[in-house]
VOBAPA-523569 format. One line per field, with one value per residue (C-alpha): residue number from 0; x, y, z. Coordinates in Angstrom, 2 decimals, always signed. Example, Ala and Ser with C-alpha at 12.3 -4.5 7.8 and 13.67 -1.06 7.14 Angstrom:
BEGIN
k <- 0;1
east <- +12.30;+13.67
north <- -4.50;-1.06
up <- +7.80;+7.14
REM end
This chain:
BEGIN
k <- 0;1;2;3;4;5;6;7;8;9;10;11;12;13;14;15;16;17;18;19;20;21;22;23;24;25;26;27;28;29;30;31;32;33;34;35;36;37;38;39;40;41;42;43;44;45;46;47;48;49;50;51;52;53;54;55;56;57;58;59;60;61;62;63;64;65;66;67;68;69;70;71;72;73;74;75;76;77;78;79;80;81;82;83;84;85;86;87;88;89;90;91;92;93;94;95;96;97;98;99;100;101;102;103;104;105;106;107;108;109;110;111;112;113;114;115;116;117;118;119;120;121;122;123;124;125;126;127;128;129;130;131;132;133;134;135;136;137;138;139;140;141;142;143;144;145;146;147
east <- -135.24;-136.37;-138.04;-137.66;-140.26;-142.17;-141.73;-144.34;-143.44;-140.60;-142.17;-138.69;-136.01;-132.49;-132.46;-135.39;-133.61;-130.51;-131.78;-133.81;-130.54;-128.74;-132.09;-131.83;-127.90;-127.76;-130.92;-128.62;-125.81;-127.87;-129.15;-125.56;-123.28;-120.90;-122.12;-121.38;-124.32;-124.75;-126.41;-128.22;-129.27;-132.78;-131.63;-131.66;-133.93;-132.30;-128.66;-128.52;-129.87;-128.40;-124.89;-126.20;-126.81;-123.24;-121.43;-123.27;-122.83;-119.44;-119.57;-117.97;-120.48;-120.45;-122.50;-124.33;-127.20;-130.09;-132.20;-135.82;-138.24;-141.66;-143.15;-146.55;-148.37;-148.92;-148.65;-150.16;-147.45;-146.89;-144.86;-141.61;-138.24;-134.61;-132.14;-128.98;-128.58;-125.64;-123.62;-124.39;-121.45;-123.32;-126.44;-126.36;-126.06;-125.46;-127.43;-128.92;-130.25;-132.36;-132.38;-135.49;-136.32;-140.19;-142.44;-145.21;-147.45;-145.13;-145.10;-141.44;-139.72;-142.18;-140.88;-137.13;-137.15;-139.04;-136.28;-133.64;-135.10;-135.41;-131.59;-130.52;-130.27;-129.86;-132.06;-133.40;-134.63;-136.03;-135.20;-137.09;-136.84;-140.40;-143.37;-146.32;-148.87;-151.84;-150.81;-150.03;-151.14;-149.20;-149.25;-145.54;-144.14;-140.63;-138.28;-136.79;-138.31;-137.07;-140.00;-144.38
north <- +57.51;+61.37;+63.09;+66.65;+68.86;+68.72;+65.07;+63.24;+59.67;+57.97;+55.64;+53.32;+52.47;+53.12;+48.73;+48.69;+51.47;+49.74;+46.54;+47.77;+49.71;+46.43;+44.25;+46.88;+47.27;+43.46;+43.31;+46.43;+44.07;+41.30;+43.05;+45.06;+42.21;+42.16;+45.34;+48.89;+51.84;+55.03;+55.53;+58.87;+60.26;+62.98;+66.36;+67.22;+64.78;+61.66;+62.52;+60.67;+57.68;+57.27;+57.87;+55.23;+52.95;+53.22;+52.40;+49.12;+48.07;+46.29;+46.45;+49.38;+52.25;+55.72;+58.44;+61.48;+63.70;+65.10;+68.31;+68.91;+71.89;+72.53;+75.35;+75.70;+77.61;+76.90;+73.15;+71.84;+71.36;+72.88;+72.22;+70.20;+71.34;+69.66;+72.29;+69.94;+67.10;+64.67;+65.14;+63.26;+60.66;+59.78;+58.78;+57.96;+54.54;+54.00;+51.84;+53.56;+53.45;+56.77;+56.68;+59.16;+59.25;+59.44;+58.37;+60.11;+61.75;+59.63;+63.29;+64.17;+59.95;+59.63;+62.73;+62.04;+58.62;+59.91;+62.78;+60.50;+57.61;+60.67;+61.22;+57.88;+56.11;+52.15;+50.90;+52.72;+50.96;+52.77;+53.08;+54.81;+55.09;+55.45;+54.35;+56.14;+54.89;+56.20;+59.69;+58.35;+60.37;+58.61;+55.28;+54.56;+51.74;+51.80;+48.81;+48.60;+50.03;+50.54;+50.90;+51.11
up <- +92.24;+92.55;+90.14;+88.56;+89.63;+86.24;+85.43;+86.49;+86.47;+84.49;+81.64;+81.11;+83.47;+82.60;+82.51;+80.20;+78.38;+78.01;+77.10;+74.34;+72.63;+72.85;+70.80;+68.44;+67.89;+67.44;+64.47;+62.82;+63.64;+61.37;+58.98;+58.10;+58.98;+55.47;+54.01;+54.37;+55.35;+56.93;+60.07;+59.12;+62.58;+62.56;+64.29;+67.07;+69.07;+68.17;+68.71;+72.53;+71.27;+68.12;+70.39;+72.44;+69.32;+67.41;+70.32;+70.53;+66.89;+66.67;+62.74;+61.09;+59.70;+58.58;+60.47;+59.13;+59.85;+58.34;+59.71;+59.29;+59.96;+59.88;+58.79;+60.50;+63.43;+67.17;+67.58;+63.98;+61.81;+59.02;+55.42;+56.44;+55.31;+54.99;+56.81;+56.74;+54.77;+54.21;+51.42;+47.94;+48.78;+51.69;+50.46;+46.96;+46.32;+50.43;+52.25;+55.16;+58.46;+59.54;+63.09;+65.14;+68.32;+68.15;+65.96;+65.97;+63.26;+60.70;+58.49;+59.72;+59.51;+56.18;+54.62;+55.42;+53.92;+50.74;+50.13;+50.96;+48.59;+45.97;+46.33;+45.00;+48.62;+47.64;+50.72;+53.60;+57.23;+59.73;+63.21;+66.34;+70.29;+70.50;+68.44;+69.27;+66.22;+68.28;+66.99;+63.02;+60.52;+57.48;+57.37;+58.19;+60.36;+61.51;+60.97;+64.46;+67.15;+70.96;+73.11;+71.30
REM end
């Protein structure tokens, strides 16, 4: 396999990649199975994966996206922001799936599921390429997680 010049090494392989999409789209598969939810996809990061994901649920969903900025200098983030957020039909009442690529600090997964919750969402799991709880600052833990 050859590099990029500024990637160092590569932490997954495309099989451990691919296998770890499939565990996941099967427990969404489970946990859905009979019932319908949204699939509400964190901007921009998590657009790949969450592509990756859909495809490999065979039950029928809905798919929206939410937007969040921070507000903050240098690399210390600042106050976080909704920029695009699904429509009212889409959440209230909708069981959801928020789907992130990496969880970090927790701020920017903890503070989507809050406004979401806030908006009259019926249930909310959490979903994430990438758990890095090292770096947790809010004490969140995702529901389904593709690679700690």
């Amino acid at each position: 396999m050859t590099l990029q010049d500024d990637i160092e090494r590569v932490l997954f392989s495309e099989v451990e990649i691919e296998s770890a999409i499939d565990r996941i789209a099967s427990e969404v598969t489970r946990i859905y199975q009979g019932r319908e939810f949204t699939v509400v996809s964190v901007l921009k990061g998590s657009c790949i994966f969450t592509a990756d994901l859909i495809r490999r649920i065979p039950i029928p969903l809905e798919l929206a996206f939410v937007g969040v900025s921070s507000y903050g200098s240098g690399t210390s983030s600042g106050a976080l922001e909704l920029q695009r957020l699904p429509s009212k039909a889409e959440i209230e009442d909708r069981n959801l799936l928020v789907v992130d690529d990496i969880l970090d600090t927790g701020r920017t997964l903890d503070f989507v599921r809050r406004e979401l919750e806030r908006l009259g969402a019926r249930e909310i799991h959490t979903c994430v390429f990438l758990d890095k709880p090292s770096r947790r600052l809010v004490p969140i833990e995702p529901d389904l997680r593709g690679f700690l």
